[in-house]
C-alpha positions in Angstrom: -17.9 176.4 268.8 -17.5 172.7 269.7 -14.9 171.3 271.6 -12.9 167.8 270.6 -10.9 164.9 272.3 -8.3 163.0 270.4 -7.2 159.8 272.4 -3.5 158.8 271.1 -3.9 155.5 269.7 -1.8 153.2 268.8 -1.2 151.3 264.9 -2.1 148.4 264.1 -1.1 147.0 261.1 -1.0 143.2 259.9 -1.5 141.3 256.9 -4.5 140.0 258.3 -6.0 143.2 259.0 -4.9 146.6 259.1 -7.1 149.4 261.5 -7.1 152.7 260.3 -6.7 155.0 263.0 -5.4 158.5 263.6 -1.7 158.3 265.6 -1.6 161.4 267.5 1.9 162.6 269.1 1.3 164.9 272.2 1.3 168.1 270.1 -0.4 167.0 267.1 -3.9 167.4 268.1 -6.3 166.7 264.9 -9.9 166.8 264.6 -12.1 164.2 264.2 -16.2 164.8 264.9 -18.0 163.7 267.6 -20.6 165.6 267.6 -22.9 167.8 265.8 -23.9 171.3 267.2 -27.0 173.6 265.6 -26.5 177.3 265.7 -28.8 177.6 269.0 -25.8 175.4 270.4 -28.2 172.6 270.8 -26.6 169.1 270.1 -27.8 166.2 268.2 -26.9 162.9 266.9 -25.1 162.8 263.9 -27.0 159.5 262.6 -30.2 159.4 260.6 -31.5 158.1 257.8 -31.0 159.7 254.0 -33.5 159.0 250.8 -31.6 157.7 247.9 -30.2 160.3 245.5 -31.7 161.0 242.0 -29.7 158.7 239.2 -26.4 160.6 238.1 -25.7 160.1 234.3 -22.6 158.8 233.6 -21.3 162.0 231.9 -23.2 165.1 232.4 -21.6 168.5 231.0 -22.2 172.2 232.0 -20.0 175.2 231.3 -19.1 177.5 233.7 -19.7 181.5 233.5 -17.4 183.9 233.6 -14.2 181.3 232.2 -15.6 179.4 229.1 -14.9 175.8 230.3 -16.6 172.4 229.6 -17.1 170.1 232.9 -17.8 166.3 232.6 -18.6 164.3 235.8 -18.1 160.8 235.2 -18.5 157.6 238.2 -15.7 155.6 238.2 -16.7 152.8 241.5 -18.3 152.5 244.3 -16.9 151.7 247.4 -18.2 151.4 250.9 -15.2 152.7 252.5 -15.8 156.4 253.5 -12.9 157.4 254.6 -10.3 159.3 251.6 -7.9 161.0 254.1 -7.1 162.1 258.0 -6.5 165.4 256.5 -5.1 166.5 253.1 -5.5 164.4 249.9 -3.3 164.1 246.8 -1.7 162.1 243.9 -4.5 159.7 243.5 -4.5 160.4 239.8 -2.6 159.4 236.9 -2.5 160.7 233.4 -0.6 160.4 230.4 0.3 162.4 227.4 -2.1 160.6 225.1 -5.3 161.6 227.2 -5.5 158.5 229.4 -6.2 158.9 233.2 -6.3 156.5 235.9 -8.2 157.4 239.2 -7.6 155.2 242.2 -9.3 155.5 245.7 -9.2 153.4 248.9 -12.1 150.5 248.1 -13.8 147.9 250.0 -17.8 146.7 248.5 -18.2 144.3 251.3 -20.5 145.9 253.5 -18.6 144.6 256.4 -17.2 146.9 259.0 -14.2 144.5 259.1 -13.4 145.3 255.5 -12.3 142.4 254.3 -11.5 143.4 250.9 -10.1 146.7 251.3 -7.8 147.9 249.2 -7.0 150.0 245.9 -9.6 150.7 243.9 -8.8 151.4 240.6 -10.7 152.5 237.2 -9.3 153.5 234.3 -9.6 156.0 231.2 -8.7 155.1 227.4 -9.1 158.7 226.1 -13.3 157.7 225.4 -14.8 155.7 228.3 -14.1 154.3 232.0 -14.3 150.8 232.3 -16.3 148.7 234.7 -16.3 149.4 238.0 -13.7 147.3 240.1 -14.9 144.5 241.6 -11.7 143.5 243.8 -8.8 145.2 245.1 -5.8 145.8 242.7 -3.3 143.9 245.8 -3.1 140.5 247.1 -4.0 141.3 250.6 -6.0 144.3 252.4 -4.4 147.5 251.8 -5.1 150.7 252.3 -4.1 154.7 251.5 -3.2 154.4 247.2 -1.0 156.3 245.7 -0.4 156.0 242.3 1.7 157.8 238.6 2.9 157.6 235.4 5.9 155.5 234.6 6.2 155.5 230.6 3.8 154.0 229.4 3.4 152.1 232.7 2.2 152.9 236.3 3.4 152.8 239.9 1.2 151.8 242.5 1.8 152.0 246.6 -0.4 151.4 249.1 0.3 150.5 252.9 0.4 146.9 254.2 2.7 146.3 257.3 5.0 148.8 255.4 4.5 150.4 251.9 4.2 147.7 249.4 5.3 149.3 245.7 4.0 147.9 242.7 4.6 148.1 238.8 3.0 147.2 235.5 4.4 148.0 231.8 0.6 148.4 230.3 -1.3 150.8 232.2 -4.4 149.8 232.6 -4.1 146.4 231.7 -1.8 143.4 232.9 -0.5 142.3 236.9 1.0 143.9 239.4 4.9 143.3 240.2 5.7 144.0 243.8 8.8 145.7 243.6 9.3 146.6 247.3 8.5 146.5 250.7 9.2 149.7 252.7 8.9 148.9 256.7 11.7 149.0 259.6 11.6 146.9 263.1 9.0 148.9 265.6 8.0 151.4 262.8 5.1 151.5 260.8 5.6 153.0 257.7 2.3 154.4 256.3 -0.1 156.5 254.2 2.4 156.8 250.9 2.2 159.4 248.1 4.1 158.2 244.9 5.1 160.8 242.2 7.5 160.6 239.2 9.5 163.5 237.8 10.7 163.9 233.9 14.2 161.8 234.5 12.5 158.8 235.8 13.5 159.5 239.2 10.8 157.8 241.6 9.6 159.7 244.8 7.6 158.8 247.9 7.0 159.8 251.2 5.4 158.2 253.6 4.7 158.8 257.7 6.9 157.4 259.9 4.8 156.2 263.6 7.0 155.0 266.1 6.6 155.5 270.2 9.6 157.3 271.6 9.8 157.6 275.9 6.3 156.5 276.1 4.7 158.6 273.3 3.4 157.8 269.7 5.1 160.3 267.3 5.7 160.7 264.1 7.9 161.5 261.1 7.6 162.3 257.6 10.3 160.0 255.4 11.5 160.4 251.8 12.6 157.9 249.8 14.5 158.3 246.2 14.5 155.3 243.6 16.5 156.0 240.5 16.2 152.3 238.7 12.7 152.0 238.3 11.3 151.3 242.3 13.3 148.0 242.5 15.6 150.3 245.4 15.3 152.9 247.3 17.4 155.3 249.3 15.8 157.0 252.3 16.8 161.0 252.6 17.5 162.2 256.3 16.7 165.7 255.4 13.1 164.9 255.7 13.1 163.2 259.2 15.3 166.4 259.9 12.3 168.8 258.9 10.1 166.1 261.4 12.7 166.7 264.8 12.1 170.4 263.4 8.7 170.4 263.9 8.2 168.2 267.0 7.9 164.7 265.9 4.2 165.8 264.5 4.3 165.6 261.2 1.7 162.7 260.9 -0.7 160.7 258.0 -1.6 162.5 255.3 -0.6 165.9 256.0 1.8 166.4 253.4 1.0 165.9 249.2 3.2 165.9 246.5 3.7 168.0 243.1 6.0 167.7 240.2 6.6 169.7 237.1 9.4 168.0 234.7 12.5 167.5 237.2 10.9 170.1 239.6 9.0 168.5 243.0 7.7 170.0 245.7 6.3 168.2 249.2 3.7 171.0 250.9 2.7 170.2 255.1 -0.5 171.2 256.3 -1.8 171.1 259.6 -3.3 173.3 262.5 -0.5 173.2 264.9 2.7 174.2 262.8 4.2 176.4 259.9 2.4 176.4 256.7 5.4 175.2 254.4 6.9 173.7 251.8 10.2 171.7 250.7 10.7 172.2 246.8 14.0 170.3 244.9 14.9 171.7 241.6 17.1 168.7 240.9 15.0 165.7 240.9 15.1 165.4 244.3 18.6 165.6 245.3 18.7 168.7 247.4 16.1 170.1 248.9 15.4 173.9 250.3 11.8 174.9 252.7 10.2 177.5 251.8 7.5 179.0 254.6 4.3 180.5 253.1 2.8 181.7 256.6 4.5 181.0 260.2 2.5 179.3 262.9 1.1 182.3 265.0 1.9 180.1 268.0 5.5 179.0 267.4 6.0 182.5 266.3 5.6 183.9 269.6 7.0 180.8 272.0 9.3 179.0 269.7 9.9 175.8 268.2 9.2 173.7 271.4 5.6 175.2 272.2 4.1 173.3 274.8 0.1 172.7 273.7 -0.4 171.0 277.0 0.0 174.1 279.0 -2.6 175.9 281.0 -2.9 179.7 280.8 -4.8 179.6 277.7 -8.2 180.9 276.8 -9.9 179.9 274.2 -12.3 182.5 273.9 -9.1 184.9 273.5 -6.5 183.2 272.3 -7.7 181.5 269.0 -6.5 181.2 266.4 -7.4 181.2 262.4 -5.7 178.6 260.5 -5.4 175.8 257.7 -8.2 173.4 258.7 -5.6 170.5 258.1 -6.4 170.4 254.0 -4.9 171.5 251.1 -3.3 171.0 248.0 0.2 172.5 246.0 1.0 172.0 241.6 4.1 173.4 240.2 3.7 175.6 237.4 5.5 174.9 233.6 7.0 178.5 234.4 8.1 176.8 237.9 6.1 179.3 239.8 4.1 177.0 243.2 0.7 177.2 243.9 -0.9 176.5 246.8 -4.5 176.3 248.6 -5.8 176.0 251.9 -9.0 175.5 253.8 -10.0 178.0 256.8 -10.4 177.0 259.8 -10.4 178.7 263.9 -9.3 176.6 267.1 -7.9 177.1 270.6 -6.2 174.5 273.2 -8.6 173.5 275.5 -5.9 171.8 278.9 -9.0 173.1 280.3 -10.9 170.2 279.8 -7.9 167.8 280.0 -5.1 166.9 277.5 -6.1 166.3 274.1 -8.9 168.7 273.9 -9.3 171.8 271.5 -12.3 174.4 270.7 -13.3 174.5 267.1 -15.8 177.3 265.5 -18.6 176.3 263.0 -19.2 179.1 259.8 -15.3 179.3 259.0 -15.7 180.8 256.1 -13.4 179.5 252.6 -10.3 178.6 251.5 -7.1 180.8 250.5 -5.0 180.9 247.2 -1.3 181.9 247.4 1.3 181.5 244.9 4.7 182.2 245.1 5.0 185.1 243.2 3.1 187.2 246.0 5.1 190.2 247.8 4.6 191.7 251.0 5.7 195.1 252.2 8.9 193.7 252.8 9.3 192.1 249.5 9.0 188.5 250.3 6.6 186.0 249.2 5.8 185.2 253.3 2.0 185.6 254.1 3.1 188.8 257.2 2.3 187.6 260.7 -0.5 189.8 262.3 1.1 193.7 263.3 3.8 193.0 260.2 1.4 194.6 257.7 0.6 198.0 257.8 -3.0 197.5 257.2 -3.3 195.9 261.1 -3.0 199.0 262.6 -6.7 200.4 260.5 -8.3 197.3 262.7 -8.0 198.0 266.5 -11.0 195.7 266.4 -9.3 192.6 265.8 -6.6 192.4 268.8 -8.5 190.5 271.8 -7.0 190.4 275.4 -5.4 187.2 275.8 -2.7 185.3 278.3 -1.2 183.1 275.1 -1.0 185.0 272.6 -1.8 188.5 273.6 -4.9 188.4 271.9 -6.8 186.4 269.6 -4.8 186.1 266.2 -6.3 187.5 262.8 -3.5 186.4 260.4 -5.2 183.8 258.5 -8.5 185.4 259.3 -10.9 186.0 256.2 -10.9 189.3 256.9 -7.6 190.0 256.6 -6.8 187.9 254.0 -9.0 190.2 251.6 -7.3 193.1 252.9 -4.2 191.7 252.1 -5.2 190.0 248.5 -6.8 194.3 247.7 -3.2 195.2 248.6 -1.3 193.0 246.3 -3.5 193.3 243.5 -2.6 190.9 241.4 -4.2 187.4 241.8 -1.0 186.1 243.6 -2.9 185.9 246.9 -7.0 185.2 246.8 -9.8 184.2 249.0 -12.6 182.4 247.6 -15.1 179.6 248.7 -18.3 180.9 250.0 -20.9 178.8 248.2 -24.0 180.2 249.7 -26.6 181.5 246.7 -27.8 183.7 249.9 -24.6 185.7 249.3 -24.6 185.7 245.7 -28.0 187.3 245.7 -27.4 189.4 248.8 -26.5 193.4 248.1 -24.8 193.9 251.5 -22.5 191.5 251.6 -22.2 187.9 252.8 -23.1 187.8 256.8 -20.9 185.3 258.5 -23.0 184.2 261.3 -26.2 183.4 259.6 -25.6 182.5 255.9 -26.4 179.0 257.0 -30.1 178.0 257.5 -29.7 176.2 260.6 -27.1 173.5 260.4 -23.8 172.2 259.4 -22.5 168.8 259.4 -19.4 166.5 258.9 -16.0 167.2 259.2 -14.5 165.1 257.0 -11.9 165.2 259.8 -11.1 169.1 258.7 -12.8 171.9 260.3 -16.5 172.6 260.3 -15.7 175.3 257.7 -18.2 176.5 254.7 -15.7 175.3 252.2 -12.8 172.8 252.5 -10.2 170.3 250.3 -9.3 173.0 247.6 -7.3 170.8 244.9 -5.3 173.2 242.1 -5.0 172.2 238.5 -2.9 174.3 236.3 -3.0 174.4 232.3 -0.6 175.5 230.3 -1.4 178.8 229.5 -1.1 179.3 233.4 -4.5 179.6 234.0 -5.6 178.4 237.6 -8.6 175.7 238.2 -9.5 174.5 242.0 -12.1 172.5 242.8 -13.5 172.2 246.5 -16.0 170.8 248.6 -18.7 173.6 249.7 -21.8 173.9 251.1 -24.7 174.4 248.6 -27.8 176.3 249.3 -29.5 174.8 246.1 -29.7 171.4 248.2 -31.0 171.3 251.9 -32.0 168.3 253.4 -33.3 167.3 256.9 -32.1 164.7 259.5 -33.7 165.1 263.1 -35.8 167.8 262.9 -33.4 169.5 261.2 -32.4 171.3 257.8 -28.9 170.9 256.6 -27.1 172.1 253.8 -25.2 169.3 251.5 -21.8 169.6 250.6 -21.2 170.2 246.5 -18.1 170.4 244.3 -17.3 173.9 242.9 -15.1 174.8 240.8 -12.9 178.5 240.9 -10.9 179.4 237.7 -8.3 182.2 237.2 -7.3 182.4 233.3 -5.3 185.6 232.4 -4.6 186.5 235.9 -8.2 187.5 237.1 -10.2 184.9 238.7 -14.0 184.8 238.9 -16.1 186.8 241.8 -15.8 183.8 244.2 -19.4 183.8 244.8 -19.6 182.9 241.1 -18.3 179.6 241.9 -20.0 177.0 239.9 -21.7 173.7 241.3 -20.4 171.3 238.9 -23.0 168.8 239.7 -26.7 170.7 240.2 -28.9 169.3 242.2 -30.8 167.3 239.9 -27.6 165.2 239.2 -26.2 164.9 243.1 -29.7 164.9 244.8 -28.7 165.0 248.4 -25.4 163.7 248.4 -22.6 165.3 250.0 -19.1 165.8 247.5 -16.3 165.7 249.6 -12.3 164.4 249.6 -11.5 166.6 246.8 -7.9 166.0 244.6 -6.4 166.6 241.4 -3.8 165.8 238.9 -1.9 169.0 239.4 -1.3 169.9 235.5 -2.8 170.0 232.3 -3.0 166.9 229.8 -4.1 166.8 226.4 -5.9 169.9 227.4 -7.9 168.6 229.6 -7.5 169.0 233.6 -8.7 166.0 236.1 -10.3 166.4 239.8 -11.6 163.3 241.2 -14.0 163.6 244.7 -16.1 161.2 247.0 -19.8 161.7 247.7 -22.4 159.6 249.9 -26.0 159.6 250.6 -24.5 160.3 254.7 -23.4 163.4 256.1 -19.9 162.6 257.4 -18.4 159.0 257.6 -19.4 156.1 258.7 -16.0 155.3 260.0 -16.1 158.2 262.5 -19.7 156.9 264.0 -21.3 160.1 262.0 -23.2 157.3 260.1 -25.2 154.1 261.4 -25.4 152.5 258.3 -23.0 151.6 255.9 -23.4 153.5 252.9 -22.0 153.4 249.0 -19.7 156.1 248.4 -19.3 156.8 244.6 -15.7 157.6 243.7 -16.5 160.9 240.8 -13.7 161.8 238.5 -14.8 165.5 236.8 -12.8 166.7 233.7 -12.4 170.3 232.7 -11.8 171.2 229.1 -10.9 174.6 228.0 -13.1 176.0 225.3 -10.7 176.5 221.9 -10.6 180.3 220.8 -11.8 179.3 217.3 -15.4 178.4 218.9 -17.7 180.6 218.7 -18.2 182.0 222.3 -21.8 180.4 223.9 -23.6 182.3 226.5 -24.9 182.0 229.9 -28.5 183.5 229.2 -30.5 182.8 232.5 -29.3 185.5 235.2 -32.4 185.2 237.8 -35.2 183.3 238.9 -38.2 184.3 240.6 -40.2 185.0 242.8 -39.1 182.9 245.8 -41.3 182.1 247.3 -43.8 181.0 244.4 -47.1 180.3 243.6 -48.5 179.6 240.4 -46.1 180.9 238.2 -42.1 181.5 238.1 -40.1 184.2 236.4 -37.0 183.4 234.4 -34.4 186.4 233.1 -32.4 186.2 230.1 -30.1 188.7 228.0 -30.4 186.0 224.8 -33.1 183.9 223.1 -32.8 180.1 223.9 -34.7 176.6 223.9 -35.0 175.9 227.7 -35.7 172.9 229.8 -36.9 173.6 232.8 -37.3 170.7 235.6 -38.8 170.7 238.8 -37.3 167.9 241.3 -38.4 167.6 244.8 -36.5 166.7 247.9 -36.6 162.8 247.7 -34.8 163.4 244.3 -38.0 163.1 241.8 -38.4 164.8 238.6 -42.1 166.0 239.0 -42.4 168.9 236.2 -40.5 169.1 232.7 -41.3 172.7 230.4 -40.2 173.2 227.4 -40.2 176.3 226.3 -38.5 179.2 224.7 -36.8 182.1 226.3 -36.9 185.8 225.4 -34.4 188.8 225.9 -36.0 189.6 229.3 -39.0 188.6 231.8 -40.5 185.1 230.9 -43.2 184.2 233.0 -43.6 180.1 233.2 -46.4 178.5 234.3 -45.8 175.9 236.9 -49.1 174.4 238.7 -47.0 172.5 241.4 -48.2 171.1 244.7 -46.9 173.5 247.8 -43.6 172.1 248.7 -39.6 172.8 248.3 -38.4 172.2 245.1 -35.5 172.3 242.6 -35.5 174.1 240.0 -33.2 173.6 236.7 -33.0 175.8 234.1 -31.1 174.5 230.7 -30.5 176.7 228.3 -27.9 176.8 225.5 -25.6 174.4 227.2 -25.8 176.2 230.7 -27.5 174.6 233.7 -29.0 177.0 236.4 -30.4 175.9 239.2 -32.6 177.2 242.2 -34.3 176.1 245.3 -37.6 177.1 245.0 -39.9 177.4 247.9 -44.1 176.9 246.5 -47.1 178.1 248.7 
């Protein structure tokens, strides 16, 4: 458990400058780290120094078992900027009908901690290749938080620049920028903008509004509506309603954006209130919310919950949550899905305002959608005691003085339970990337699946898995790709051993998903070395039949921007495309299943269930390639040779256009 402060800071935004900081109302307490805390409870610094990672190709492809799928991880830019997103991330990616995709990401390659020359970077896809990296910001003057779609054949552009600056150009890909509009109002700071487009033309964007009200910074979400191409706009009260609703707390970056032909839907995600939704089946001219869990907290004390107050305990009184990301995507059939990251916290007044208690070894992320039914027949995730179930788990009500007890409704656990009792995909928990589990016949173990350590944040909980982003195709088939922690690539930093975070990809296609310890890393540890993948998002549907995810990675655990880092590091902006494999190919097999023993000595055993050419690599853990076998596999035991000095190593088996890969331990 760790325990956080958030100071309430103030914004400052100019066009000389702009510093990206975290306004914080009274009752919106998010989490940024401060720390880093090993299982013993020992603390330790959260700087140190990485080796480089082992060279990525610019397009490496891998299929994934279970769902036949082809995955290409392309760079797109570097940028030393760390920092994606205070919380959730979204609609950073736009694609068009002909197979072109643009990817976008908040850029600055100065190396100065002033960064002078942040703004939008920007890379785009012609259906082949991505062009150069971007050498300069797409605005005139520092920017920050892009948001960018379709419009035709052209493409809107906003970013945040004392106010949202909007920009257009006819050619995407190609040409200037127009600034259409400046969105701002006298003492408010309009800020952090998502930008989509629905099938009528109709422009939407919403944006957080930060003003200080009777001595306190709060903060509303605002919607804005532009029917003539982003030249005007008309602001919607309804949203800054939903704000007031909620306390004033809807803040930066907690809210992302989907659309599906005229249909658009806004999703919220934080800690401290309702997990929601607002969808418009009209282009955006009325709106109706939609709540897909209610806030334990509010539940019990009502709207005006005071977080300040005193009588908790956090050792009782907990609760599991969203860990502040997620993502939502509309499907063709108009049915919303949605996914979450887990996380557990408590108020800590305790320790003075502003504090919380988080818990390390969260364990994964939830899927919901909104065909799910409960016992009563709605499509509400049931509040702890609503579900029958509750009553088979005495174990899981605590004595408490807040809430009674400590609350289990968005507990793992339960979750399960309640995804075996709808039984049919419409509610899933998945997102524990540990091999350990995978391998292990009893079931993964909670409180020790990680070696020693985990580290960074992200500024989400300290959770095994987090940033789920959803991609749907067209034959409703479900693809999410996360940020998890990867047992294949350990690295030390003080005396330590840490686990690095990975992107994995979960599929559903007819309804079933994969086991969820199946996940696949999309980029093995040959390819990522010992980066860590986070700030995960998508483009929510399917185009040209391909599906698009774009994520950050460094060779720093957490950011540089929240002192995790000492250095200044180069963050490579990744965009990954997933192709579906067409029914008239024939079907290609996974054939490696195991690898062993572990640990080794002279020799390793590979199991297959087909005959295959295989390459088998051996990279240690400064990311060098120190053994290459080929060799050919045989239905069963294949004992390999490997004469290798006593060390840790990777191990990557590739064999008819799968990739395997194991950390291997030699004595």
């Amino acid at each position: 458990m760790k325990k956080v402060l958030l100071l309430s800071l103030g914004l400052l935004v100019g066009m000389a400058g702009f510093a990206q900081v975290r306004t914080n109302s009274e009752n919106a307490k998010k989490n940024q780290l401060t720390h880093v805390k090993t299982n013993d409870g020992t603390e330790i610094s959260p700087a140190a120094a990485y080796a480089p990672s082992a060279v990525l190709p610019s397009v490496t492809s891998t299929q994934i078992r279970g769902h036949q799928v082809i995955v290409d991880l392309m760079s797109t830019m570097t940028t030393n900027y760390d920092l994606q997103s205070n919380s959730a991330i979204g609609n950073r990616i736009a694609a068009w009908p002909d197979g072109s995709v643009a990817v976008t990401a908040t850029w600055d390659f100065s190396g100065d901690n002033t960064w002078p020359e942040r703004g939008t970077g920007y890379n785009y896809y012609d259906g082949s290749d991505f062009g150069d990296e971007p050498e300069a910001r797409q605005e005139p003057a520092k920017s920050g938080w892009p948001t960018i779609c379709a419009y035709g054949n052209g493409e809107i552009l906003a970013s945040h620049n004392t106010g949202v600056n909007v920009y257009y150009r006819a050619t995407k890909g190609q040409g200037d920028w127009e600034l259409l509009t400046n969105l701002q109002s006298n003492g408010h700071e309009w800020t952090w903008p998502r930008v989509a487009c629905t099938a009528d033309g109709t422009l939407h964007l919403i944006c957080a509004d930060q003003f200080t009200e009777d001595g306190h910074n709060v903060s509303l979400i605002t919607y804005f509506r532009s029917t003539d191409g982003g030249h005007t706009w008309t602001e919607d009260p309804y949203f800054n309603n939903l704000s007031v609703e909620y306390n004033k707390e809807l803040s930066a970056d907690d809210y992302v954006i989907a659309v599906n032909g005229n249909r658009i839907a806004v999703a919220c995600f934080s800690m401290t209130y309702d997990l929601f939704y607002v969808m418009s089946e009209d282009a955006g001219l009325t709106w109706e919310k939609h709540i897909v869990c209610e806030h334990p907290y509010k539940a019990k004390y009502g709207q005006n919950f005071d977080w300040g107050q005193t009588t908790v305990s956090k050792e009782t009184d907990s609760i599991h949550w969203n860990d502040n990301s997620g993502s939502i995507a509309i499907g063709n059939d108009g049915t919303v899905h949605m996914a979450w990251a887990l996380g557990r916290w408590a108020p800590a007044p305790e320790s003075g305002w502003g504090y919380y208690s988080s818990w390390y070894f969260t364990p994964g992320c939830v899927y919901w959608n909104s065909n799910y039914r409960n016992e009563q027949g709605t499509n509400v995730i049931p509040a702890f005691g609503d579900w029958s179930g509750d009553a088979s788990h005495p174990e899981w009500v605590w004595p408490g003085t807040l809430l009674g007890g400590h609350d289990y409704t968005m507990s793992y656990e339960r979750i399960q339970l309640l995804e075996e009792a709808a039984g049919n995909g419409t509610l899933h928990f998945f997102g524990h990337a540990s091999e350990k589990v995978q391998n292990d016949p009893e079931g993964p173990d909670y409180d020790s699946d990680l070696l020693n350590n985990i580290w960074g944040s992200y500024r989400t909980f300290d959770g095994y898995s987090s940033m789920p982003s959803i991609a749907l195709d067209n034959d409703k088939g479900v693809y999410i790709l996360y940020s998890g922690l990867s047992d294949t690539r350990t690295g030390t930093a003080s005396g330590a051993e840490y686990y690095y975070r990975s992107p994995f990809l979960h599929v559903c296609v007819g309804g079933v998903w994969d086991e969820w310890y199946e996940a696949t890393v999309v980029a093995t540890g040959v390819a990522h070395g010992i980066e860590e993948a986070y700030s995960v998002t998508a483009y929510t549907n399917e185009v040209d039949d391909h599906l698009w995810f774009a994520y950050s990675a460094d060779d720093g655990m957490g950011l540089f921007l929240d002192d995790d880092q000492t250095v200044i590091t180069d963050n490579t902006i990744y965009a990954v495309r997933v192709a579906k494999i067409p029914d008239d190919v024939t079907e290609v097999k996974d054939v490696v299943y195991n690898i062993y023993p572990n640990p080794a000595s002279d020799y390793i055993c590979i199991s297959a269930d087909a005959v295959a050419d295989a390459t088998i690599t051996f990279v240690n853990l400064a990311g060098q390639t120190v053994k290459t076998i080929n060799t050919n596999l045989t239905i069963g035991n294949n004992s390999i040779s490997i004469d290798l000095a006593s060390g840790v190593y990777f191990c990557t088996v590739n064999a008819n256009g799968f990739s395997k890969t194991t950390k291997v331990v030699v004595k």
